[in-house]
C-alpha positions, 0 to 999 in steps of 0.5 A: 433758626428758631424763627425759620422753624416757626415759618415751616410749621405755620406754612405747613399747617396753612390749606394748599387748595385755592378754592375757599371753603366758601365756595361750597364746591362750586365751580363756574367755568366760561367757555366762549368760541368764535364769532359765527360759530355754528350751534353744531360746533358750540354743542361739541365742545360744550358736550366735550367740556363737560365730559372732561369735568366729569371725568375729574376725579372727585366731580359729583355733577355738572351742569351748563348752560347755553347763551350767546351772551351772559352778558346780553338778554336772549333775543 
């Protein structure tokens, strides 16, 4: 029982939120449409996602970035 005891007290003194201190509060997030999706469309939703980022409780400021590809030089 002792045992059992000493698992409940460490486990509770373990941090419950998964992103590490290391992270600085930084969160990068991806958002990717459809292939032949109109720039009107992309802006919407981007615009949307950011809305809902800020809106988090705790959000200070968001930022984003728009590129066809991250992975790929703008043309």
């Amino acid at each position: 029982m002792g045992l059992i005891g000493v698992a409940a007290l460490e486990f509770a003194k373990t941090p419950t939120g998964f992103i590490p201190e290391q992270a600085q509060g930084y969160l990068i997030n991806v958002i990717q449409l459809p292939p032949g999706s109109t720039l009107d469309h992309t802006e919407k939703v981007v615009q949307r996602g950011i809305d809902v980022i800020l809106g988090t409780k705790g959000v200070e400021a968001c930022g984003a970035v728009r590129r066809s590809s991250m992975l790929q030089p703008s043309r």
